[in-house]
DSSP file (Angstrom, degrees, kcal/mol; ACC not computed):
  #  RESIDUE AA STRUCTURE BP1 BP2  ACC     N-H-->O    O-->H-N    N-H-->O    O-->H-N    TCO  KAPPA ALPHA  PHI   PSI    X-CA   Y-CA   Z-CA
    1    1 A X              0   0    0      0, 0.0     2,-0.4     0, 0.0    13,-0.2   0.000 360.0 360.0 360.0 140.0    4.4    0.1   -3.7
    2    2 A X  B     -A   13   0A   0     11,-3.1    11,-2.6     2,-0.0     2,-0.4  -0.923 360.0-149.0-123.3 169.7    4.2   -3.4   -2.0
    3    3 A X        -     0   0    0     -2,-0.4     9,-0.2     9,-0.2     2,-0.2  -0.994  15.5-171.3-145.3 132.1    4.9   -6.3   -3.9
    4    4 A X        -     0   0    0      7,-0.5     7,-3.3    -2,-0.4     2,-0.3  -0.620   3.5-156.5-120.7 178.2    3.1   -9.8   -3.3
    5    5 A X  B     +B   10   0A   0      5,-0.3     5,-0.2    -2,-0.2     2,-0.2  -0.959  13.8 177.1-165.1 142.7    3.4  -13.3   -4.5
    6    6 A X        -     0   0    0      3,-2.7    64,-0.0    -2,-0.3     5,-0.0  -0.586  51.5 -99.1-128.3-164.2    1.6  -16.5   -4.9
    7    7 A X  S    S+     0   0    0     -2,-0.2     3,-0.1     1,-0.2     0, 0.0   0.545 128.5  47.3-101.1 -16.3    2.8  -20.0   -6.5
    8    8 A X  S    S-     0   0    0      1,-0.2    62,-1.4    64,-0.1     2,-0.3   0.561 126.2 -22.7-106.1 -32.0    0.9  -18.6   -9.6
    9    9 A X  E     - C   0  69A   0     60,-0.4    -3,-2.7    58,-0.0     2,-0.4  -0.991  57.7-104.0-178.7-173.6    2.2  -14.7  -10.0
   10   10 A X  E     -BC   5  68A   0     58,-1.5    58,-3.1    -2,-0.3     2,-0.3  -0.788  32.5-138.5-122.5 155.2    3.8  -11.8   -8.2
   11   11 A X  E     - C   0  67A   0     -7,-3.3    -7,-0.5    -2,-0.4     2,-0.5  -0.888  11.6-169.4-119.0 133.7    1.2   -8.4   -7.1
   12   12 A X  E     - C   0  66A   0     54,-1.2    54,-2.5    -2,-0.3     2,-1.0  -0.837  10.8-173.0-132.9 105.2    2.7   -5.3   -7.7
   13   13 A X  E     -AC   2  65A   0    -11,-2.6   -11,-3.1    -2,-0.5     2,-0.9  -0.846  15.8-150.8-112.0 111.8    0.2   -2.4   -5.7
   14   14 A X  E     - C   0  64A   0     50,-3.3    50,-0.5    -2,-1.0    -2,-0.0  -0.704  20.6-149.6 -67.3  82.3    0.8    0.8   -6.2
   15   15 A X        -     0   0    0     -2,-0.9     2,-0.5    48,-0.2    46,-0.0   0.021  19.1-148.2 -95.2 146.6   -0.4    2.8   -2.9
   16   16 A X    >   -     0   0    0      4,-0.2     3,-1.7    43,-0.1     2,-0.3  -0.971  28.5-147.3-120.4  91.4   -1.7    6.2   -2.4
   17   17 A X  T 3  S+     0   0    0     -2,-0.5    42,-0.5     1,-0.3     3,-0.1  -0.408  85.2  13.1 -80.3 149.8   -0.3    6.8    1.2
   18   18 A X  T 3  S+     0   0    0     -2,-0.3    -1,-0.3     1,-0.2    31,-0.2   0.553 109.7 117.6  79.6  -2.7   -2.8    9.0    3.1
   19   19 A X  S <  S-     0   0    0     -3,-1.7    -1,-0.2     1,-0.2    29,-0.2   0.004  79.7 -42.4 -84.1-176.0   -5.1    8.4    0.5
   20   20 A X        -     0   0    0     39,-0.3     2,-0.6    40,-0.2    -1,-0.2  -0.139  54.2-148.2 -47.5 115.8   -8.4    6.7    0.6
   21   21 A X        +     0   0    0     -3,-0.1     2,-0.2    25,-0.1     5,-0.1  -0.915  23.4 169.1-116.3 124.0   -8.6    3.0    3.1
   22   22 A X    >>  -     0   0    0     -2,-0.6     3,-1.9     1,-0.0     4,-1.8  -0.781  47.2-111.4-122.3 163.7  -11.1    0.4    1.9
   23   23 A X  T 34 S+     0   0    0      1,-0.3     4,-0.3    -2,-0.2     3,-0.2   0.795 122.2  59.4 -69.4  -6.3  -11.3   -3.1    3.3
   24   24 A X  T 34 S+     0   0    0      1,-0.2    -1,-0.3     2,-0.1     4,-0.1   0.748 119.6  27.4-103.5   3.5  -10.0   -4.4    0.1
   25   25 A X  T <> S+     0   0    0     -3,-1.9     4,-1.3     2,-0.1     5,-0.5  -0.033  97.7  98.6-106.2  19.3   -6.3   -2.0    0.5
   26   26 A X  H  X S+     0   0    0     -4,-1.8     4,-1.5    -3,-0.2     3,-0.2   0.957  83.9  43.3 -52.1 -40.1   -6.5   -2.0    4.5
   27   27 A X  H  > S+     0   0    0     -4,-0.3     4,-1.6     1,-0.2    -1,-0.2   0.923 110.0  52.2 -97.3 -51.1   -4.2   -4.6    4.8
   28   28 A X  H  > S+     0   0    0      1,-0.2     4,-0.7     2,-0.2    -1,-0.2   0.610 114.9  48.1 -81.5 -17.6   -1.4   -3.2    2.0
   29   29 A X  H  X S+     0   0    0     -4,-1.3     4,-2.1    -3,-0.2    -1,-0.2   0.635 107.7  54.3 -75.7 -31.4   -1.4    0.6    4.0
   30   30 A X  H  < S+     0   0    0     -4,-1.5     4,-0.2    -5,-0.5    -2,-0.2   0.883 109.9  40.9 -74.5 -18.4   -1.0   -1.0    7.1
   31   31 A X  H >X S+     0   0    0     -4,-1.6     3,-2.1     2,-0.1     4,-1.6   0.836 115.8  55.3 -83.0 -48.8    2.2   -3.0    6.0
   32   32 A X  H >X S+     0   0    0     -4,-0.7     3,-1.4     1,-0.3     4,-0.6   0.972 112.1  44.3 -69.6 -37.6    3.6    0.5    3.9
   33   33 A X  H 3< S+     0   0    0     -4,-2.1     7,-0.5     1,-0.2     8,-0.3   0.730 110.2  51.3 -99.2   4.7    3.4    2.4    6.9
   34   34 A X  H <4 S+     0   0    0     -3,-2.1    -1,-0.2    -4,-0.2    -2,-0.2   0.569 123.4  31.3-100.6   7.0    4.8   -0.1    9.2
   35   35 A X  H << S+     0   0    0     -4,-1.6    -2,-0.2    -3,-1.4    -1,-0.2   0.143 125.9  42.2-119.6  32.1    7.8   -0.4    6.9
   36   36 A X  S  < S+     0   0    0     -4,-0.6    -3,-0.2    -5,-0.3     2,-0.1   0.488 135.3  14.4-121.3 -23.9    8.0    2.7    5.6
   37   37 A X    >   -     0   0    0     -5,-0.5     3,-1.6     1,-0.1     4,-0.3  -0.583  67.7-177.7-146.3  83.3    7.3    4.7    8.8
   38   38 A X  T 3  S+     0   0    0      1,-0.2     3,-0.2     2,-0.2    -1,-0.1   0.583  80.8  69.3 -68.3  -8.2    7.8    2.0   11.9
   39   39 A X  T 3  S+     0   0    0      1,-0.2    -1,-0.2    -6,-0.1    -5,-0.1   0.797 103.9  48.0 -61.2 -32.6    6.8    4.8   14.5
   40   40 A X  S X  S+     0   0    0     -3,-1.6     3,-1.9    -7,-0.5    -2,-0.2   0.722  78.6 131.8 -76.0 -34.5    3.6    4.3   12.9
   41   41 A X  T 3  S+     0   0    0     -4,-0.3     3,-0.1    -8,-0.3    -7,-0.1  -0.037  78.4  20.2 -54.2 123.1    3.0    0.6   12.9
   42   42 A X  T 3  S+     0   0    0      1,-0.3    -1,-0.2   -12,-0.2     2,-0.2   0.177  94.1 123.5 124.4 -22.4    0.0   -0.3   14.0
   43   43 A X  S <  S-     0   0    0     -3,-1.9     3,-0.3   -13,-0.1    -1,-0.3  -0.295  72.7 -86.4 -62.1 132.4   -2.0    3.2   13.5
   44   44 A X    >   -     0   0    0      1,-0.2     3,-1.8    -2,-0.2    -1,-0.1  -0.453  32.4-160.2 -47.7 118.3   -5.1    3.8   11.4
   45   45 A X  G >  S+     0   0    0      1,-0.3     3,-1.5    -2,-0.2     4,-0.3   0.941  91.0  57.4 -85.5 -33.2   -4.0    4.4    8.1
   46   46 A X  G 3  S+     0   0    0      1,-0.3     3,-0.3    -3,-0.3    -1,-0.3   0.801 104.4  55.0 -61.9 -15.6   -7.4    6.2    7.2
   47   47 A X  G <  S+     0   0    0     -3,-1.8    -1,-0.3     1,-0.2    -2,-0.2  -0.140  96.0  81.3-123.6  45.2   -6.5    8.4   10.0
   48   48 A X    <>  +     0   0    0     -3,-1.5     4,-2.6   -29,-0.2     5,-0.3   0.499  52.4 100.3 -93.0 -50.4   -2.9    9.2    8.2
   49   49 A X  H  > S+     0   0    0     -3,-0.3     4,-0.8    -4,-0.3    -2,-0.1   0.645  74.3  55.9 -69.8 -23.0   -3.3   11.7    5.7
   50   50 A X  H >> S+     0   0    0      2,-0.2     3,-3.9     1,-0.2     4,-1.2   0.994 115.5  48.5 -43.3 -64.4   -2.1   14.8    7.1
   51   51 A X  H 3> S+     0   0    0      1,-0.3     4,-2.1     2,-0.2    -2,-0.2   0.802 107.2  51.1 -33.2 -54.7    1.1   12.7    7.8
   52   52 A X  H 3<>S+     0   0    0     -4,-2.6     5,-4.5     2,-0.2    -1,-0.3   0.722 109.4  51.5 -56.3 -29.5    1.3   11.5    4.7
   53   53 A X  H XX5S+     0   0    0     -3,-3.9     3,-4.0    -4,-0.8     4,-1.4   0.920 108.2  53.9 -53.9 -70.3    1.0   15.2    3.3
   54   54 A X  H 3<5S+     0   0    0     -4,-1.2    -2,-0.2     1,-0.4    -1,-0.2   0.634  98.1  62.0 -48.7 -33.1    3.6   16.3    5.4
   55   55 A X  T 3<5S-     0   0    0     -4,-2.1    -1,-0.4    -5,-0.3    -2,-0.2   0.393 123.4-104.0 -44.1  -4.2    5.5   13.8    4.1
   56   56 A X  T <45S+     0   0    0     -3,-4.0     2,-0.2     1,-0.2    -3,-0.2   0.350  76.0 138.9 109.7  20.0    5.3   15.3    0.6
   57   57 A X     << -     0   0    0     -5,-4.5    -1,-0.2    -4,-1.4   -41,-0.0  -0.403  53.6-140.9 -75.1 144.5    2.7   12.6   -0.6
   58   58 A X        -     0   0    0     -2,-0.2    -1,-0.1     1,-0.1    -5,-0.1   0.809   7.8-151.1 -75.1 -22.9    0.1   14.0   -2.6
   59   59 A X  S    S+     0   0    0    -42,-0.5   -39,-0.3     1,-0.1    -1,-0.1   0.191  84.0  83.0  68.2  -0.8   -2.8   11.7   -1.0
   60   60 A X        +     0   0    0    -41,-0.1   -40,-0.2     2,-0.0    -1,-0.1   0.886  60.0 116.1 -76.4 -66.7   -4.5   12.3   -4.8
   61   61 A X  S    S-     0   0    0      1,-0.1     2,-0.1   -42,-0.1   -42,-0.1   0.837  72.4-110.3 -26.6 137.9   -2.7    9.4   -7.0
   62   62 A X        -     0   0    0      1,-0.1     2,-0.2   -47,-0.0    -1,-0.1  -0.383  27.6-139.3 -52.8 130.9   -4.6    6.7   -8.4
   63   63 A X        +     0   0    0     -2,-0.1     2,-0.5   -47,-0.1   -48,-0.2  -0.576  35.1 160.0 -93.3 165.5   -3.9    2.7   -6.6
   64   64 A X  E     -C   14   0A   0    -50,-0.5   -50,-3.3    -2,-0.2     2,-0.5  -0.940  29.9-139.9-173.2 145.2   -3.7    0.0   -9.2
   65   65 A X  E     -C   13   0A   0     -2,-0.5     2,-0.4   -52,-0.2   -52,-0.3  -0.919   6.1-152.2-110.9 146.4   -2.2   -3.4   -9.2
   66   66 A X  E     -C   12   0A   0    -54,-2.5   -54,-1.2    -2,-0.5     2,-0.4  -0.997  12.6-145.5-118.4 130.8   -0.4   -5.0  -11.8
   67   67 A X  E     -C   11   0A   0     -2,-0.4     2,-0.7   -56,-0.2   -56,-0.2  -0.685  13.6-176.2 -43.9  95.6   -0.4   -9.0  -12.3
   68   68 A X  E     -C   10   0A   0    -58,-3.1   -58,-1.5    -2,-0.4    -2,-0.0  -0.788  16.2-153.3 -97.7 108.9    2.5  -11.1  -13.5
   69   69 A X  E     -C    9   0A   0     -2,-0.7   -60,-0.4   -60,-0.2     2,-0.2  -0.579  20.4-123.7 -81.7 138.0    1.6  -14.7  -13.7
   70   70 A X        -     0   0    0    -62,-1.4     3,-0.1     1,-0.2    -1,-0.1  -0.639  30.3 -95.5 -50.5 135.6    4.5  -17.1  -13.4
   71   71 A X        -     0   0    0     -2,-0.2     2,-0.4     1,-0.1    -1,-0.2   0.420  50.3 -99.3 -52.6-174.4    5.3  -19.4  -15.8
   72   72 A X              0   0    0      1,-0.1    -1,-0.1    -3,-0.1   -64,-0.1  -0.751 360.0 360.0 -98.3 154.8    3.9  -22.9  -15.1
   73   73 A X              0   0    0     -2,-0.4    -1,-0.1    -3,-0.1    -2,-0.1   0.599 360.0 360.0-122.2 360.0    5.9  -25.7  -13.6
């Protein structure tokens, strides 16, 4: 999971490591696998997923974001 924030709500993306990279999650696998696996940082995530097996990831699982808006100030 990474978790974002703007002045308006917090992003909560749930990530499929080894899974499928599109330009609109490029950017959110390349941060989980440079804090999740810093040996990595800086690698093609698309070019990942064996690692990711061997790491015990399933590479099926769905990604999804969830929204919280912050209240207003």
């Amino acid at each position: 999971m990474r978790v974002t924030r703007d002045k308006s709500a917090i992003y909560l993306q749930r990530l499929n490591p080894g899974g499928l990279v599109t330009s609109a999650n490029r950017e959110n696998h390349l941060v989980w696998w440079a804090a999740c696996e810093p040996e990595l940082a800086g690698e093609d995530p698309s070019a990942l997923t064996e690692k990711a097996k061997a790491l015990g990831f399933s590479t099926l699982q769905k990604e999804s974001q969830e929204i919280l808006r912050l209240p207003s100030q």
